[in-house]
C-alpha positions as CSV (number, residue, x, y, z in Angstrom):
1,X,55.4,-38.4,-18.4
2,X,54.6,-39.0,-14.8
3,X,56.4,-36.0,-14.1
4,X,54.9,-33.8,-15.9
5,X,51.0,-35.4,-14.6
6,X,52.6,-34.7,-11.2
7,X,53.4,-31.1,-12.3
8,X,50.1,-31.0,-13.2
9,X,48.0,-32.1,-10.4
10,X,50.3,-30.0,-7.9
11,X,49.6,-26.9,-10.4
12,X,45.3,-27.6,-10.0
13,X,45.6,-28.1,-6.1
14,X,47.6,-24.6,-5.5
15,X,45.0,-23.5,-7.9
16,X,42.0,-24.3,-5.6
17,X,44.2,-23.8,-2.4
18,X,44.1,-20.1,-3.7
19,X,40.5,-19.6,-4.7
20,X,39.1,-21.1,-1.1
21,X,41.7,-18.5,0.8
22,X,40.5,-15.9,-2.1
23,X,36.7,-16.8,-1.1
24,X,37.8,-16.6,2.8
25,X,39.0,-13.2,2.8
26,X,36.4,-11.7,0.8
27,X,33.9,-12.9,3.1
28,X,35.7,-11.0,6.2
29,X,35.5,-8.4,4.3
30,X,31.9,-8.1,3.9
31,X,31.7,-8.8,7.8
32,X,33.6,-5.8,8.8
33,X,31.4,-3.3,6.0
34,X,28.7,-5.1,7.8
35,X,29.0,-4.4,11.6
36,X,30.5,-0.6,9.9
37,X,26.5,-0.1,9.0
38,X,25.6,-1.6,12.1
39,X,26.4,2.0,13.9
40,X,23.8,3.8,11.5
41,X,20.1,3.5,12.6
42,X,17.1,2.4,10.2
43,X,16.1,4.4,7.3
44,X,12.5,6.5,8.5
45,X,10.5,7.0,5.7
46,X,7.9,10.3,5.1
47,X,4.6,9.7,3.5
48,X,4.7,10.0,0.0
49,X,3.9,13.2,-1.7
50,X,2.9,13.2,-5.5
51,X,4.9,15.8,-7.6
52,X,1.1,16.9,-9.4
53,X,-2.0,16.6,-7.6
54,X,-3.1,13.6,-5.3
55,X,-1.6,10.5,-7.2
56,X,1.0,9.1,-9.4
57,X,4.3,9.4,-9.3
58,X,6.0,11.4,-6.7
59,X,8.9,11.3,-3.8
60,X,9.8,10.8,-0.2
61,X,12.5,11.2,2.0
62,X,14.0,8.8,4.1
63,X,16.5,9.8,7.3
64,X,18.7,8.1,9.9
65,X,20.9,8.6,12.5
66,X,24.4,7.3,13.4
67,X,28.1,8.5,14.3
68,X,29.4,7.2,11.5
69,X,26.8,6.7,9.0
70,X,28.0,8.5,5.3
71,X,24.7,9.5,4.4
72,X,21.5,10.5,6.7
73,X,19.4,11.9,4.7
74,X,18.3,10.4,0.9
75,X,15.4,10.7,-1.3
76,X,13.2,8.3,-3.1
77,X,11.2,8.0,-6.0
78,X,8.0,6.2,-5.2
79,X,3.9,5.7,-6.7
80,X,0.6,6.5,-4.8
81,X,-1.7,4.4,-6.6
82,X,-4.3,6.7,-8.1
83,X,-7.4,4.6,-7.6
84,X,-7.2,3.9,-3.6
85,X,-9.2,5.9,-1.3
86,X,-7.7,8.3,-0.3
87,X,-9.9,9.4,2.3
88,X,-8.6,6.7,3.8
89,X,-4.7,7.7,3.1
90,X,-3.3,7.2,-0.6
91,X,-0.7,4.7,0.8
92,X,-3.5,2.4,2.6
93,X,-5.4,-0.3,0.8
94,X,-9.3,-1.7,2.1
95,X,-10.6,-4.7,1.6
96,X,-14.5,-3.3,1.9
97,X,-17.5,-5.5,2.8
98,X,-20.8,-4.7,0.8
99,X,-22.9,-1.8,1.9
100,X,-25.2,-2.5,4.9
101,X,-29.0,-1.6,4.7
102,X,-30.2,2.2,4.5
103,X,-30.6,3.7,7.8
104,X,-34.0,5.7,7.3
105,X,-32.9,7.9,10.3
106,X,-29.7,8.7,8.9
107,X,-30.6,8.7,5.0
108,X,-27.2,7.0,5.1
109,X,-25.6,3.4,4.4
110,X,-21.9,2.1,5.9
111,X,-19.7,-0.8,5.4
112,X,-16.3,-1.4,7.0
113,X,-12.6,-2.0,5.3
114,X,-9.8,-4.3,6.3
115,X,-6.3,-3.3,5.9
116,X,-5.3,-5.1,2.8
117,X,-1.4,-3.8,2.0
118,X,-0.1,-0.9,3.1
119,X,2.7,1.1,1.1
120,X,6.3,1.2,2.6
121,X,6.1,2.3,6.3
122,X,2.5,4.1,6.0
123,X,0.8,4.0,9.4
124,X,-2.3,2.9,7.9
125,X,-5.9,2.1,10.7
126,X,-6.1,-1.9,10.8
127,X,-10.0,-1.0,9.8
128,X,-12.3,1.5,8.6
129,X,-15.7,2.9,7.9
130,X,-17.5,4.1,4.8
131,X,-20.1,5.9,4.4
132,X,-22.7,7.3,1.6
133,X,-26.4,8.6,0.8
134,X,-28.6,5.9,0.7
135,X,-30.3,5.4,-2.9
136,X,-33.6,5.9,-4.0
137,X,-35.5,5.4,-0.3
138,X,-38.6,3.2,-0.6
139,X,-41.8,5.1,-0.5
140,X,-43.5,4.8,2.4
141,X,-47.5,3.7,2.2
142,X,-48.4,7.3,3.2
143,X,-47.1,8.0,-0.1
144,X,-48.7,5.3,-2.0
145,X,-52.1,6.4,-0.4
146,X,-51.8,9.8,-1.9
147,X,-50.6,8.8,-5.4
148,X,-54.2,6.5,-5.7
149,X,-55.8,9.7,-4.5
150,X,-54.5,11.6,-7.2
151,X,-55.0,9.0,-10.2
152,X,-58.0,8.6,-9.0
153,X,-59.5,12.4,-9.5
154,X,-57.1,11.9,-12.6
155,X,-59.9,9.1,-13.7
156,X,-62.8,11.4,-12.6
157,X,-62.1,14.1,-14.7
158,X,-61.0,11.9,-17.9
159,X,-64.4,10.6,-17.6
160,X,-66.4,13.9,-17.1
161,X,-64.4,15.2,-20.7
């Protein structure tokens, strides 16, 4: 009976003698494929371009360079997000502060973005500015003057009828 224990616990150290080496050699194995990719440079990325229109889905295409890199050239799927300005680039996202007062001058109002997130490698400005027609502009008091001018001949002649 002590035998066969012996047996037994000789049998279960061989057994983890062989799966540490096992682990061992698989790891310089991954070393080697590693410094192998080493010799390629990093993937450079195109904008992406939408397969319909100005959003959605869509591709780009990615190359590299290297003596011995298999592949140099691939191509990705990949989103522009159809509600981000793209005046601003589709692959660029603005945090905007509110819009600043009318400028009468002008007739025109601006407020200013903050790079939010930008999509995979977009070169994307660090800020930006907006801008738009101002609203309804406030009537001036020449204007006022001449609306009481007219309501009041408006008066006149409801009282000579």
């Amino acid at each position: 009976m002590n035998g066969q224990k012996q047996w037994t616990s000789v049998a279960v150290m061989a057994l983890l003698v062989l799966t540490v080496m096992a682990a061992e050699g698989g790891k310089a194995e991954k070393q080697g494929k590693k410094e192998r990719k080493s010799d390629c440079g990093e993937w450079q990325w195109s904008v992406c371009v939408a397969n319909e229109g100005d959003c959605g889905l869509g591709t780009r295409e990615g190359t590299r360079t290297g003596t011995d890199c298999k592949q140099t050239i691939k191509t990705q799927r990949c989103k522009i997000p159809c509600n981000w300005k793209k005046k601003f680039g589709g692959e660029c996202k603005y945090d905007f502060q509110a819009w600043g007062e009318c400028d009468l001058a002008t007739g025109k109002k601006n407020r200013t973005g903050v790079l939010k997130r930008a999509l995979m490698d977009a070169t994307c400005a660090a800020t930006v500015t907006a801008t738009k027609p101002c609203g309804k502009i406030p009537k001036t008091k020449l204007q006022d003057a001449k609306k009481q001018k007219k309501e009041g001949k408006k008066r006149e002649r409801a009282q000579m009828d």
